[in-house]
PATI-230477 format. One record per atom (N, C-alpha, C, O): x, y, z; residue number from 1; residue in one letter. Coordinates in nm, 3 decimals. Example, Ala and Ser with C-alpha at 12.3 -4.5 7.8 and 13.67 -1.06 7.14 Angstrom:
BEGIN
@c1: 1.319&c2: -0.569&c3: 0.780&pos: 1&code: A
@c1: 1.230&c2: -0.450&c3: 0.780&pos: 1&code: A
@c1: 1.320&c2: -0.330&c3: 0.780&pos: 1&code: A
@c1: 1.424&c2: -0.332&c3: 0.846&pos: 1&code: A
@c1: 1.285&c2: -0.225&c3: 0.708&pos: 2&code: S
@c1: 1.367&c2: -0.106&c3: 0.714&pos: 2&code: S
@c1: 1.290&c2: 0.003&c3: 0.787&pos: 2&code: S
@c1: 1.341&c2: 0.114&c3: 0.804&pos: 2&code: S
***
This chain:
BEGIN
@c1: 10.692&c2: 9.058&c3: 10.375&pos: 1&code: X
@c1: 10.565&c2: 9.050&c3: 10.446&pos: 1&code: X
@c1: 10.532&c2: 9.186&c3: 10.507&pos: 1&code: X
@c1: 10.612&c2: 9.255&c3: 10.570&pos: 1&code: X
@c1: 10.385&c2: 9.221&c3: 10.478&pos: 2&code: X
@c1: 10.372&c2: 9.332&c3: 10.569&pos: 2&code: X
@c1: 10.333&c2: 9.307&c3: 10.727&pos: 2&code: X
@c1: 10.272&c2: 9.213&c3: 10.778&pos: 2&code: X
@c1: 10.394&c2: 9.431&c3: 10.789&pos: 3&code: X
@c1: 10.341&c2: 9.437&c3: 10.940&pos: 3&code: X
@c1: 10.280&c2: 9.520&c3: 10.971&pos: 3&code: X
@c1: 10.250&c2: 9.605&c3: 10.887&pos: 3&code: X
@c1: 10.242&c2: 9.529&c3: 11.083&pos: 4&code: X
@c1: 10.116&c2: 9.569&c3: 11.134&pos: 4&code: X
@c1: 10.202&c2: 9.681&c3: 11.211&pos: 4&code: X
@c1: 10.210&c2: 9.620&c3: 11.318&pos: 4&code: X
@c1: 10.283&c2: 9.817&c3: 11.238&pos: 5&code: X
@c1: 10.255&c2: 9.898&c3: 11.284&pos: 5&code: X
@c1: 10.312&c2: 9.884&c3: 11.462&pos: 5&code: X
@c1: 10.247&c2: 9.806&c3: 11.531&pos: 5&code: X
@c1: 10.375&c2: 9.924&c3: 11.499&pos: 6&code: X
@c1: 10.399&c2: 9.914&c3: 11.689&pos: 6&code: X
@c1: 10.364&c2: 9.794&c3: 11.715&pos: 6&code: X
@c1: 10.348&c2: 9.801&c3: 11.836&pos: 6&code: X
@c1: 10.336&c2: 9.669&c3: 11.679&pos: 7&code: X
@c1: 10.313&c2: 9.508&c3: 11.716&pos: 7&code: X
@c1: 10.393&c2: 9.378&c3: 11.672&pos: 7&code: X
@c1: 10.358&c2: 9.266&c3: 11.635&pos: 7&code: X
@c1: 10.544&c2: 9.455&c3: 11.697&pos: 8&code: X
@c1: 10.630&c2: 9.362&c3: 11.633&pos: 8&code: X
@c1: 10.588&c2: 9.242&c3: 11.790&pos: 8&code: X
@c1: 10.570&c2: 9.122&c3: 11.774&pos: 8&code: X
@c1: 10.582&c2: 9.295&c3: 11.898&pos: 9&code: X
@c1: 10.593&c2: 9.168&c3: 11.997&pos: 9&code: X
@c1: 10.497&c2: 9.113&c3: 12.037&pos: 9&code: X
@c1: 10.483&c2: 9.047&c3: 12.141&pos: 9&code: X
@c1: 10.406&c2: 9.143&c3: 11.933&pos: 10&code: X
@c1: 10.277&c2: 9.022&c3: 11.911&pos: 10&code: X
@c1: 10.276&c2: 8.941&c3: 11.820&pos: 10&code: X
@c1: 10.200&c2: 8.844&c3: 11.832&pos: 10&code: X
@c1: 10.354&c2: 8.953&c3: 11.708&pos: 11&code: X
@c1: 10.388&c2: 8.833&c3: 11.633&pos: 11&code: X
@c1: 10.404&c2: 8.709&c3: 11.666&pos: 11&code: X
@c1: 10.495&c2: 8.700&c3: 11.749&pos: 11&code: X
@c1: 10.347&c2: 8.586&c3: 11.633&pos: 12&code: X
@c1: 10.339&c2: 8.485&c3: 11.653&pos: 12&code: X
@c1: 10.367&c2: 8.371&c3: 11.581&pos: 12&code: X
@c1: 10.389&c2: 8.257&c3: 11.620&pos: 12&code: X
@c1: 10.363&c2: 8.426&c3: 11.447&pos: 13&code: X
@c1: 10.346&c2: 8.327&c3: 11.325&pos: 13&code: X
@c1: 10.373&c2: 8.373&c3: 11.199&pos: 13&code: X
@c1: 10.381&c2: 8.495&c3: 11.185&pos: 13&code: X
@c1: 10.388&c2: 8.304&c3: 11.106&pos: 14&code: X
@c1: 10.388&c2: 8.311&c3: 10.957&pos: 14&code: X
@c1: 10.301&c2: 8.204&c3: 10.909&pos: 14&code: X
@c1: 10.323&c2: 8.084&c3: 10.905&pos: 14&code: X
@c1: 10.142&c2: 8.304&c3: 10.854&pos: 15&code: X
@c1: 10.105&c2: 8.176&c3: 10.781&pos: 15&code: X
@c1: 10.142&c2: 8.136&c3: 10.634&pos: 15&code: X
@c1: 10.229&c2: 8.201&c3: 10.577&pos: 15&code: X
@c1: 10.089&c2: 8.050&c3: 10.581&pos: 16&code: X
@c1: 10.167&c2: 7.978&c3: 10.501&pos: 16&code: X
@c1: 9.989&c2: 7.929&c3: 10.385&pos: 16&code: X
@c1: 9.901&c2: 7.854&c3: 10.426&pos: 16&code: X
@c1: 9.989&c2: 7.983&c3: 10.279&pos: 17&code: X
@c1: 9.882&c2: 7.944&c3: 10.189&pos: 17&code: X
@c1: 9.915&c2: 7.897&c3: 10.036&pos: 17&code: X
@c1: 9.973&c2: 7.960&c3: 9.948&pos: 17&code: X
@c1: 9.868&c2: 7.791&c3: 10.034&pos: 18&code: X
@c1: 9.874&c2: 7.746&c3: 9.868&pos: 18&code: X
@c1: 9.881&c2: 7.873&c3: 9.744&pos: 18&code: X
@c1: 9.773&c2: 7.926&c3: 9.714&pos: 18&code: X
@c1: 9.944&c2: 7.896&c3: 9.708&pos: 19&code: X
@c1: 10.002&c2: 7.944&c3: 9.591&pos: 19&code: X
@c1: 9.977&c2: 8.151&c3: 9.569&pos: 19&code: X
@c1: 9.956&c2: 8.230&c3: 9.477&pos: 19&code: X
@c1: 9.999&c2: 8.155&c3: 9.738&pos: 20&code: X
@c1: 9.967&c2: 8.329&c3: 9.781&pos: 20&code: X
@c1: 10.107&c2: 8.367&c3: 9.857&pos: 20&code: X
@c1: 10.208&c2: 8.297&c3: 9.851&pos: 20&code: X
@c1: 10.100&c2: 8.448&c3: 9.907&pos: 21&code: X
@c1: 10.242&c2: 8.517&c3: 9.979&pos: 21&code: X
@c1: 10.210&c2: 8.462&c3: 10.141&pos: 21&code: X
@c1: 10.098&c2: 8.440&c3: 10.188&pos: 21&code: X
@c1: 10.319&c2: 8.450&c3: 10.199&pos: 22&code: X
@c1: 10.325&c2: 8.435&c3: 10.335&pos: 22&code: X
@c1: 10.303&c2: 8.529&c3: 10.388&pos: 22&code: X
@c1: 10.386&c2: 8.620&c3: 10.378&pos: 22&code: X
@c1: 10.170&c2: 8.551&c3: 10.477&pos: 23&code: X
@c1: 10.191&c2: 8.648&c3: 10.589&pos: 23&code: X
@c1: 10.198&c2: 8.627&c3: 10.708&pos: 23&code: X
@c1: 10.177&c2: 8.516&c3: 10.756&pos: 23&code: X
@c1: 10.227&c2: 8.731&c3: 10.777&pos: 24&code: X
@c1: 10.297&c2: 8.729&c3: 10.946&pos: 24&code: X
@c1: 10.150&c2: 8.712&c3: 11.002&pos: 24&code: X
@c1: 10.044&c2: 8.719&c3: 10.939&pos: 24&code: X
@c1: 10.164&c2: 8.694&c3: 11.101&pos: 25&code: X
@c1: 10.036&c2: 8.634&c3: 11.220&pos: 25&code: X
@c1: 10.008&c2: 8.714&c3: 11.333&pos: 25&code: X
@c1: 10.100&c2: 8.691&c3: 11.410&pos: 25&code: X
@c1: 9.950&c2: 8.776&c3: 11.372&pos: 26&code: X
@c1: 9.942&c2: 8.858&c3: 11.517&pos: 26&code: X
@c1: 9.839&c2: 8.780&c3: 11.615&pos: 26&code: X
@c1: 9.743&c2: 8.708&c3: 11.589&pos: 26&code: X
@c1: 9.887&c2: 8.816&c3: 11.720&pos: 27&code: X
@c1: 9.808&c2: 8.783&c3: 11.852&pos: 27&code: X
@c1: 9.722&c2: 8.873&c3: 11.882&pos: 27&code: X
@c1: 9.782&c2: 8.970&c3: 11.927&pos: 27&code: X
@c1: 9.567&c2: 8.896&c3: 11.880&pos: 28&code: X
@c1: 9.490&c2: 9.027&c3: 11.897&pos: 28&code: X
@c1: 9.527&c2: 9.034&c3: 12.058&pos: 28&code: X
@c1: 9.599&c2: 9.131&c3: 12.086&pos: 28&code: X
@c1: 9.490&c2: 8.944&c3: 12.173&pos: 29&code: X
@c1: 9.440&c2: 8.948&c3: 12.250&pos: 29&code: X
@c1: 9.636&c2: 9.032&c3: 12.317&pos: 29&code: X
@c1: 9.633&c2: 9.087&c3: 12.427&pos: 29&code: X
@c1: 9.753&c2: 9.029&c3: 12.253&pos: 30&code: X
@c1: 9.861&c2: 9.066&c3: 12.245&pos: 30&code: X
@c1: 9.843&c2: 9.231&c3: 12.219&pos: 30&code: X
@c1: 9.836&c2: 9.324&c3: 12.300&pos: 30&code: X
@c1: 9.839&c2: 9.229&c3: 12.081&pos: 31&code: X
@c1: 9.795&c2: 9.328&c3: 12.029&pos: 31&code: X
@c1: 9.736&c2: 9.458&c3: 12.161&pos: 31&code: X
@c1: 9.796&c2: 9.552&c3: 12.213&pos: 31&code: X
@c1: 9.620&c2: 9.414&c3: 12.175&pos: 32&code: X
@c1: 9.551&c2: 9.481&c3: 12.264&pos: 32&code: X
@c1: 9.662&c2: 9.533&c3: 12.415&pos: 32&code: X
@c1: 9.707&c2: 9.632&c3: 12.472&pos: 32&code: X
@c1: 9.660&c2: 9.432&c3: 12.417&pos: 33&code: X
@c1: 9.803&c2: 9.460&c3: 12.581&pos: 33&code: X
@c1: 9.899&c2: 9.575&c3: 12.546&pos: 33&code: X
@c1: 9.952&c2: 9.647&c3: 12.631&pos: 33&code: X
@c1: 9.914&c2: 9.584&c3: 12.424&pos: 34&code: X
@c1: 10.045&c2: 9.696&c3: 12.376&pos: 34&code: X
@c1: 9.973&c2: 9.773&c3: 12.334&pos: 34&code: X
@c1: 10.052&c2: 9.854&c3: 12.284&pos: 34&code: X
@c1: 9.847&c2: 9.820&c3: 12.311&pos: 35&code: X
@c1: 9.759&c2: 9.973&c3: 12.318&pos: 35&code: X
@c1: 9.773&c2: 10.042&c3: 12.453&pos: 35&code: X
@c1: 9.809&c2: 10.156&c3: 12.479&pos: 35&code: X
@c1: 9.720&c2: 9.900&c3: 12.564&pos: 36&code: X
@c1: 9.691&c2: 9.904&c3: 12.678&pos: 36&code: X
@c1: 9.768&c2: 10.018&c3: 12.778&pos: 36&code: X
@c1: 9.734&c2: 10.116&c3: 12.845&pos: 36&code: X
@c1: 9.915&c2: 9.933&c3: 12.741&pos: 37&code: X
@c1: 10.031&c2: 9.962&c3: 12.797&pos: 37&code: X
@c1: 10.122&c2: 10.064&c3: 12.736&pos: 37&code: X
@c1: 10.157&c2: 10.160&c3: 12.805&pos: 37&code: X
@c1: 10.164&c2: 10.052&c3: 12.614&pos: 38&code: X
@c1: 10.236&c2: 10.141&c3: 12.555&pos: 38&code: X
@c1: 10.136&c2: 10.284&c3: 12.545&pos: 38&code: X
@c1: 10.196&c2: 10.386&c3: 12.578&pos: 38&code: X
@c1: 9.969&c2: 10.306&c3: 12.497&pos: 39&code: X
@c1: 9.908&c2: 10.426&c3: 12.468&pos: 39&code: X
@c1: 9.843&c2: 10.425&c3: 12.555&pos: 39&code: X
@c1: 9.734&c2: 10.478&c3: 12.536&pos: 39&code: X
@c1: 9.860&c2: 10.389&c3: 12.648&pos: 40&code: X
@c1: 9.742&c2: 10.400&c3: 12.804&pos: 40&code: X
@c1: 9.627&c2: 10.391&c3: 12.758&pos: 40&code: X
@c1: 9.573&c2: 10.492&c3: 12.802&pos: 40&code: X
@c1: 9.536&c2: 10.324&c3: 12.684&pos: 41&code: X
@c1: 9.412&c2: 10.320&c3: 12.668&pos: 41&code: X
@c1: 9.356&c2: 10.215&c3: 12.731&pos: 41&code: X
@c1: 9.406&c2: 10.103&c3: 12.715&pos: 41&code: X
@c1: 9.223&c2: 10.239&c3: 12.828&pos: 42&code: X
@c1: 9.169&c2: 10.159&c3: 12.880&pos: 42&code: X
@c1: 9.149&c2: 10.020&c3: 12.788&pos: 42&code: X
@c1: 9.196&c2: 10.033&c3: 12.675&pos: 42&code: X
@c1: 9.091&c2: 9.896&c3: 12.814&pos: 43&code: X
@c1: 9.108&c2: 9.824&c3: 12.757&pos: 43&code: X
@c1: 8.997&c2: 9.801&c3: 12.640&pos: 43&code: X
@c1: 8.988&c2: 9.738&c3: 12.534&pos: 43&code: X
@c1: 8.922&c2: 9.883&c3: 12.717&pos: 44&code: X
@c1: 8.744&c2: 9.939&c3: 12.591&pos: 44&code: X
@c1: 8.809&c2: 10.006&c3: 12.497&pos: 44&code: X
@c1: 8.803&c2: 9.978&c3: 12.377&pos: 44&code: X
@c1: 8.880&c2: 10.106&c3: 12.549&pos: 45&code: X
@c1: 8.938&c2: 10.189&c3: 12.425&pos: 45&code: X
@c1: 9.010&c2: 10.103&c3: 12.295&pos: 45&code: X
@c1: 8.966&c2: 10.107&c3: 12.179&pos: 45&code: X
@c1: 9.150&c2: 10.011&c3: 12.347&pos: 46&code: X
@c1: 9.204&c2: 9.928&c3: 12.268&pos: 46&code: X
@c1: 9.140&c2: 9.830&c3: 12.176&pos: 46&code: X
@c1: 9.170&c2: 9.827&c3: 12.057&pos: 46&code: X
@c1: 9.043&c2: 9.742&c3: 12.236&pos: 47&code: X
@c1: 8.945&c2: 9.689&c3: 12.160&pos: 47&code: X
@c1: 8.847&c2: 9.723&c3: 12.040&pos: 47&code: X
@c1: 8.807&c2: 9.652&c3: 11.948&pos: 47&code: X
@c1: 8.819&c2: 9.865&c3: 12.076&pos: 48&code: X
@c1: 8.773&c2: 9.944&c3: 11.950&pos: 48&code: X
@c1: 8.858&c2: 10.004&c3: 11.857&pos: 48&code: X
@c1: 8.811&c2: 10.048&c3: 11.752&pos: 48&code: X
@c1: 8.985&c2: 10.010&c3: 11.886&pos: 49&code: X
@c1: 9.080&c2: 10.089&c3: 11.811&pos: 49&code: X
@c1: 9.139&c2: 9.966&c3: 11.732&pos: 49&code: X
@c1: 9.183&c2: 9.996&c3: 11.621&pos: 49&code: X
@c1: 9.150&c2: 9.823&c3: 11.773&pos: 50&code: X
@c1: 9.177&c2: 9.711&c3: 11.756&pos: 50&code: X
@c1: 9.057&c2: 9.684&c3: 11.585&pos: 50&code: X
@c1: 9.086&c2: 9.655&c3: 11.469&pos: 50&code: X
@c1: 8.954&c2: 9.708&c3: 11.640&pos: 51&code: X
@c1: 8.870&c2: 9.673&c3: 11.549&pos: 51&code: X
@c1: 8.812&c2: 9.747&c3: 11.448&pos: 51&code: X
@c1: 8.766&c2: 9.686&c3: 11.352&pos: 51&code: X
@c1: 8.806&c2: 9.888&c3: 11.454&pos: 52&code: X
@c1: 8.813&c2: 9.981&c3: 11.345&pos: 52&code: X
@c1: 8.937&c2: 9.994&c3: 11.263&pos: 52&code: X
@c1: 8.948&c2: 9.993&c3: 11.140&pos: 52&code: X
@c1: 9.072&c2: 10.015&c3: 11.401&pos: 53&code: X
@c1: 9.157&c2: 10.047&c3: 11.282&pos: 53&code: X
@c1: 9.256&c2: 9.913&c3: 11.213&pos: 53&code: X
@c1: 9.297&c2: 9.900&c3: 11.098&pos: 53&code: X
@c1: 9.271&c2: 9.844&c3: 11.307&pos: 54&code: X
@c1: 9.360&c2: 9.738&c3: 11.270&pos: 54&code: X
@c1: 9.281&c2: 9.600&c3: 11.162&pos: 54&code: X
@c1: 9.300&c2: 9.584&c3: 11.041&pos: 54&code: X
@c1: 9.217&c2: 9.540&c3: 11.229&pos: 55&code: X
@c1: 9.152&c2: 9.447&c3: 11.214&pos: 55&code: X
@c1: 9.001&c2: 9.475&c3: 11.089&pos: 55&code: X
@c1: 8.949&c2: 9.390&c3: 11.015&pos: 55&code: X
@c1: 8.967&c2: 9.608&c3: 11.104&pos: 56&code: X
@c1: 8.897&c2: 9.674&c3: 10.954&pos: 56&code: X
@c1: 8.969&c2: 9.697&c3: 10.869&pos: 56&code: X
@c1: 8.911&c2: 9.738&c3: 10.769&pos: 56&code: X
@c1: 9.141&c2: 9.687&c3: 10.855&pos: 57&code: X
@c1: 9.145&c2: 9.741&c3: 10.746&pos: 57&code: X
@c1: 9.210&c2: 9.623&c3: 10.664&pos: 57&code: X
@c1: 9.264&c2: 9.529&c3: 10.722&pos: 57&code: X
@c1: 9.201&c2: 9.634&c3: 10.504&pos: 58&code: X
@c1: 9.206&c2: 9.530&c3: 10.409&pos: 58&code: X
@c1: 9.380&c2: 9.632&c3: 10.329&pos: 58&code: X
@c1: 9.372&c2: 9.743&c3: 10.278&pos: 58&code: X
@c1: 9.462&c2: 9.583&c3: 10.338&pos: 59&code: X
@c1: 9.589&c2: 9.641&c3: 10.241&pos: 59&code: X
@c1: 9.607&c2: 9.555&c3: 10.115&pos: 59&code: X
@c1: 9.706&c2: 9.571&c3: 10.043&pos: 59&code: X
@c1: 9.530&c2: 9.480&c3: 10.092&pos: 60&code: X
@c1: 9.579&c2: 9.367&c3: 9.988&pos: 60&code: X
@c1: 9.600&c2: 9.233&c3: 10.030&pos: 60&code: X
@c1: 9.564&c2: 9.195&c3: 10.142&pos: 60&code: X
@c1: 9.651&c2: 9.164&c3: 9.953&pos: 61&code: X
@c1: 9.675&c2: 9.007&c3: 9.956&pos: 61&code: X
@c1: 9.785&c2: 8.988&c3: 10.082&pos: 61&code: X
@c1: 9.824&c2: 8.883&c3: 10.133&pos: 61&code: X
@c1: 9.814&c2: 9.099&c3: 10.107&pos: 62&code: X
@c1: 9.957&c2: 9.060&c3: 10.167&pos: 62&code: X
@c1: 9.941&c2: 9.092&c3: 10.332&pos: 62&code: X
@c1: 10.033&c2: 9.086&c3: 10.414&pos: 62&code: X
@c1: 9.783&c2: 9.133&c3: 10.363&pos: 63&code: X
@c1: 9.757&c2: 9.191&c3: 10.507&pos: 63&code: X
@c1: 9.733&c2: 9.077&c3: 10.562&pos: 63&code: X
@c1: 9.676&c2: 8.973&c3: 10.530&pos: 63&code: X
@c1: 9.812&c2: 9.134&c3: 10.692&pos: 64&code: X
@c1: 9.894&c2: 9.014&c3: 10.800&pos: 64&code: X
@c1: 9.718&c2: 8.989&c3: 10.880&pos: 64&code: X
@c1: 9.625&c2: 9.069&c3: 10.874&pos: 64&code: X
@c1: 9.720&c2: 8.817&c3: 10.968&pos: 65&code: X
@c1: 9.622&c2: 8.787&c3: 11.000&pos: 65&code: X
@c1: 9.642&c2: 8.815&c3: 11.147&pos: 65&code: X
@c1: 9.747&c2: 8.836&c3: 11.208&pos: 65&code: X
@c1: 9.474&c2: 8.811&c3: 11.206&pos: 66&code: X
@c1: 9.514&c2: 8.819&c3: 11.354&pos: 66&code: X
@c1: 9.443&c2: 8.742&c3: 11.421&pos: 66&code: X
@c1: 9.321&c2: 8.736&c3: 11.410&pos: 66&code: X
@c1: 9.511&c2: 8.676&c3: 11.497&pos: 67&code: X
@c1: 9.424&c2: 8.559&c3: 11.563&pos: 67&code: X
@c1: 9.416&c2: 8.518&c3: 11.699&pos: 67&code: X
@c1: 9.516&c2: 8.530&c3: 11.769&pos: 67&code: X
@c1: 9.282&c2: 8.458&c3: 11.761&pos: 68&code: X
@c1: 9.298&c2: 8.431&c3: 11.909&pos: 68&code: X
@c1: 9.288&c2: 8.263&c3: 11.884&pos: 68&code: X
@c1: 9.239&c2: 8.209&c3: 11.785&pos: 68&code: X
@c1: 9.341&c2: 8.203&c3: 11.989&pos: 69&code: X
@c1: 9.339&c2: 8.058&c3: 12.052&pos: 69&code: X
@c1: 9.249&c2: 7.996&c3: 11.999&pos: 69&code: X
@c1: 9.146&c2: 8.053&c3: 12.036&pos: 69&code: X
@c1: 9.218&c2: 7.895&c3: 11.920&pos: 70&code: X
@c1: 9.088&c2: 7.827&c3: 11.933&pos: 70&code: X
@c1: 9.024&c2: 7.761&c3: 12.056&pos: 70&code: X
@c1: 9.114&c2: 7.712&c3: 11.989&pos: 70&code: X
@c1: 8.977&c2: 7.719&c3: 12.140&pos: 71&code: X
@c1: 8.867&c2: 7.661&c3: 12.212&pos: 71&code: X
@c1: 8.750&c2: 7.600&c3: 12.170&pos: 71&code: X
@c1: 8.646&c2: 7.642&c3: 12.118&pos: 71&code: X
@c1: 8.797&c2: 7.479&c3: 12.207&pos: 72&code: X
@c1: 8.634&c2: 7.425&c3: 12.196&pos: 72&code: X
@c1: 8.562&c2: 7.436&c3: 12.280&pos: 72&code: X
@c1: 8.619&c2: 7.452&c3: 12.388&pos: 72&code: X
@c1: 8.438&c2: 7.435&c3: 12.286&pos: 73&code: X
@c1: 8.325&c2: 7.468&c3: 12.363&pos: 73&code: X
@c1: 8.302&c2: 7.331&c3: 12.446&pos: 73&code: X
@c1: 8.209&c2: 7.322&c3: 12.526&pos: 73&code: X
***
């Protein structure tokens, strides 16, 4: 499985899809906390760096998902 880069302790999961590869699962709202903290970036900063670089980019079949909580409204 691929990973995502400095976010081993946002891992959360392995998803699991009909007849594709398993990939690992990240926590964004995680994610973000370890920009926060580990690269001192304000939390505006992380969020954009979150979403251009991580979360824009496509590696193939095998790029890990990232996900927040569902809530219902």
């Amino acid at each position: 499985m691929l990973k995502a880069d400095g976010f081993d302790k946002a891992i959360i999961g392995v998803g699991m899809r009909c007849g594709q590869t398993d990939v690992l699962i990240y926590d964004v709202d995680e994610c973000i906390d370890i920009l926060v903290q580990r690269d001192k970036m304000s939390y505006n900063e992380a969020m954009e760096y979150m979403e251009f670089n991580v979360l824009g980019s496509w590696v193939g079949e095998e790029t890990p998902i990232f996900m927040r909580p569902y809530e219902e409204e």
